[in-house]
C-alpha positions as CSV (number, residue, x, y, z in Angstrom):
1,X,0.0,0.0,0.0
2,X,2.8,2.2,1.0
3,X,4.7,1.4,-2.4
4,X,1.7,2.3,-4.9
5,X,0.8,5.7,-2.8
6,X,5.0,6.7,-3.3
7,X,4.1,5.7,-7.2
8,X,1.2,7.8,-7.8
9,X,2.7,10.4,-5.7
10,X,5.7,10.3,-8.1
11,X,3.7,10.4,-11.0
12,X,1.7,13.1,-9.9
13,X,4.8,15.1,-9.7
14,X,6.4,14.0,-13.0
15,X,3.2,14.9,-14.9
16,X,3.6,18.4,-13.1
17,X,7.1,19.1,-14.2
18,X,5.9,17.4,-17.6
19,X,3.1,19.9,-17.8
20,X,5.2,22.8,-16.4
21,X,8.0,22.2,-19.2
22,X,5.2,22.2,-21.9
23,X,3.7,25.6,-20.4
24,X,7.2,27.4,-20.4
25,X,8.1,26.3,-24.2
26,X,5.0,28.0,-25.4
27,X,4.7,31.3,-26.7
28,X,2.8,33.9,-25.1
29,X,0.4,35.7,-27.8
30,X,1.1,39.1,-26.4
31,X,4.7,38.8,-27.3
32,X,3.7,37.1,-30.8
33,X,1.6,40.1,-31.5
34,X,4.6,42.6,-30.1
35,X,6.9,41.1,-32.8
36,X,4.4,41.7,-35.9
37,X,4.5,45.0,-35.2
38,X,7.9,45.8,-34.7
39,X,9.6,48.1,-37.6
40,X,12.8,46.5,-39.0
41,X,15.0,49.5,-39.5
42,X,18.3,47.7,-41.0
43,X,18.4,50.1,-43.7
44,X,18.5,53.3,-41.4
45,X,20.4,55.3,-39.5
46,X,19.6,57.2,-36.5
47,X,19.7,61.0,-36.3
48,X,20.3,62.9,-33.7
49,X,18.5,66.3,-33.7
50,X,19.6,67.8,-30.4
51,X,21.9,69.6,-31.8
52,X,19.3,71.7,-34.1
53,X,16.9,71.8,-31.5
54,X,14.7,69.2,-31.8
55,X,15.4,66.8,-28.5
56,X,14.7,63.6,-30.4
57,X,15.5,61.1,-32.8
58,X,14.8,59.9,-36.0
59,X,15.7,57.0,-38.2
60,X,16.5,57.9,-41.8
61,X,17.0,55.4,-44.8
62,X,20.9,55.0,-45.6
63,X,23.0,54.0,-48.6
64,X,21.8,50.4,-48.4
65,X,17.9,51.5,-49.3
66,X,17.9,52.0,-52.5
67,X,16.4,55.5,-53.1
68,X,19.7,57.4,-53.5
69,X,20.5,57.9,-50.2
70,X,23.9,57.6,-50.2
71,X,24.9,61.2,-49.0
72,X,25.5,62.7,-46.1
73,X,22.0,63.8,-44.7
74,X,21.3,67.5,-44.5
75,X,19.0,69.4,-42.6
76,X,18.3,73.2,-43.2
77,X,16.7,75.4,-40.1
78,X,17.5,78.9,-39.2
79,X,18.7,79.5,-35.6
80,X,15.7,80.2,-33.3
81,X,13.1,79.1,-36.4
82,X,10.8,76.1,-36.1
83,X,11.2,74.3,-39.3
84,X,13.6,71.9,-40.2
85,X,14.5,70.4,-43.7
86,X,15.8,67.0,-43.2
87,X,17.4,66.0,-46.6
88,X,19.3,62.5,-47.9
89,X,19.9,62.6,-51.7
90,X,17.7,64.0,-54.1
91,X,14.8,61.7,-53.2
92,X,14.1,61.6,-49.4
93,X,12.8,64.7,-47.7
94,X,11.4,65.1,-44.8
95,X,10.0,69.1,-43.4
96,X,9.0,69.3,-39.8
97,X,7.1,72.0,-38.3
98,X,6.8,72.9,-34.2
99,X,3.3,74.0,-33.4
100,X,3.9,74.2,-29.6
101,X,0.8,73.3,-28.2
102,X,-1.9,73.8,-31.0
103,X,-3.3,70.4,-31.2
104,X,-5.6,70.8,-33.6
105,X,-3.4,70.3,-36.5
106,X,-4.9,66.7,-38.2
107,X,-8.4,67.7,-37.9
108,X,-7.6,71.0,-40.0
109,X,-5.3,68.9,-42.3
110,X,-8.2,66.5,-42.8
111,X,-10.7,69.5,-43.5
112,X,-8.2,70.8,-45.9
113,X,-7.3,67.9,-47.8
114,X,-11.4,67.3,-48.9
115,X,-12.2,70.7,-49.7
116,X,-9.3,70.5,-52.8
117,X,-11.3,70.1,-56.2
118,X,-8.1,69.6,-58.5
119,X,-6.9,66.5,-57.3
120,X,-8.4,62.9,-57.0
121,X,-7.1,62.1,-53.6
122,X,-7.7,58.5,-52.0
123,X,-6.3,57.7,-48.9
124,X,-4.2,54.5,-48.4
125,X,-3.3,54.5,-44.8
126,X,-4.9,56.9,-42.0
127,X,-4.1,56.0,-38.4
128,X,-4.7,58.7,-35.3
129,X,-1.1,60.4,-36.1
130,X,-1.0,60.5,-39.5
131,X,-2.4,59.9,-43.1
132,X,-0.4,58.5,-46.0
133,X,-2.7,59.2,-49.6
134,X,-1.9,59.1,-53.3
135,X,-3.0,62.1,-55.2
136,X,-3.9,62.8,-59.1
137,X,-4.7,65.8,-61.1
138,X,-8.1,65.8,-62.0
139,X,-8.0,68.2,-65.2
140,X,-4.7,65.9,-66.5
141,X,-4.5,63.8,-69.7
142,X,-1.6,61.7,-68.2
143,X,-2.3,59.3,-65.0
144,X,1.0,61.0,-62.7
145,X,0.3,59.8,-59.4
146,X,2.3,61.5,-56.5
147,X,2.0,60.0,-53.0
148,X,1.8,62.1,-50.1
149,X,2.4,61.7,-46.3
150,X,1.0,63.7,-43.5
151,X,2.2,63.5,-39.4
152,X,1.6,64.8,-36.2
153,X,4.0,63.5,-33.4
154,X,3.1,65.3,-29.8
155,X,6.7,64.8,-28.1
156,X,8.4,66.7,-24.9
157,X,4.7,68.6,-24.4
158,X,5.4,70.3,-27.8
159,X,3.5,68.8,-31.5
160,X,5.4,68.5,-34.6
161,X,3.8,68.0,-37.9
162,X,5.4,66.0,-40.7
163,X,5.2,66.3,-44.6
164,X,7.1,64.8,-47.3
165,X,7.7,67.7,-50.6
166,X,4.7,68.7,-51.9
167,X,5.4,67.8,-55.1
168,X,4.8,64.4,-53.6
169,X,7.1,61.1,-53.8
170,X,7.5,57.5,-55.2
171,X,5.8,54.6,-53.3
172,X,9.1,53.1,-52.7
173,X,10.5,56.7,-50.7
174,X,7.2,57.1,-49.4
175,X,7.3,53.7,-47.4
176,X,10.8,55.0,-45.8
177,X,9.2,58.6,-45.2
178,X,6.6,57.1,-42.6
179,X,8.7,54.2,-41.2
180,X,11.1,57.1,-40.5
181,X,8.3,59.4,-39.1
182,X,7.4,56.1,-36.7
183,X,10.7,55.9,-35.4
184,X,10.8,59.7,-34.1
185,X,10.9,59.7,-30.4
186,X,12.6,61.5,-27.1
187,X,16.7,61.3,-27.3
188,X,17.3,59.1,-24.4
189,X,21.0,60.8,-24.8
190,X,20.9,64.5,-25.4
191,X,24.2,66.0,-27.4
């Protein structure tokens, strides 16, 4: 009697460990969904824009993506002025405006952008920070489509809206322009 409660007792415990084991080699679907979402950012560079007055960061496409960005990035602001030009190549270009605290700035975009009459505009992406759309002369005999991105990033208690040139951009530099705008956050190391 003594012999077959020590084996069940044992068995108990080995189908514990057993079930424990199977438990920890699972994964968790929180950190399944994390990884779906995650921005791979190999062909980037991080920017540090301390130094012209923007205490941030922001990724920008390097030599390896493919869209002529092989020079040395540029950005253009006047001392004391709140726009930047952030330029790599002739292709990528990126303008960022400080609002300070107006934060009203998508809502008039969007009220903006479907009172124009001369272009065919159709949205492709449109999340609560920013709108990525294609755009088409209405009045033209030739199909040129321009794509066009749109952001608003509310960072350090101040907002900062995004555009790409507004001649507009490839589909190809316009995938870069928001994965770049996505990546702009608070420098955690300030120059």
């Amino acid at each position: 009697m003594v012999s077959l409660k020590r084996y069940f007792m044992k068995s108990k415990f080995f189908f514990l460990i057993v079930l424990c084991a199977l438990f920890s080699c699972s994964e968790k679907p929180s950190e399944e969904k994390k990884s779906k979402t995650q921005i791979d950012y190999y062909q980037f560079s991080e920017m540090n824009l301390a130094s012209v007055g923007i205490p941030a960061t922001l990724m920008i496409p390097n030599e390896t993506a493919g869209i002529g960005a092989s020079f040395e990035p540029k950005i253009f602001h006047d001392d004391g002025g709140f726009k930047w030009h952030i330029n790599v190549g002739r292709h990528f270009n990126i303008l960022i405006e400080d609002y300070g605290d107006y934060q009203y700035l998508m809502p008039e975009f969007l009220r903006r952008i479907n009172t124009k009459d001369i272009f065919n505009i159709e949205v492709i992406e449109k999340s609560n920070d920013f709108i990525l759309y294609k755009r088409e002369l209405k009045a033209s005999s030739s199909r040129e489509i321009t794509f066009h991105f749109y952001g608003v990033k509310y960072l350090n208690g101040v907002y900062y809206e995004f555009t790409n040139q507004e001649e507009g951009d490839s589909r190809k530099v316009i995938d870069f322009i928001v994965k770049s705008f996505l990546s702009f956050k608070t420098s955690s190391n300030p120059i």
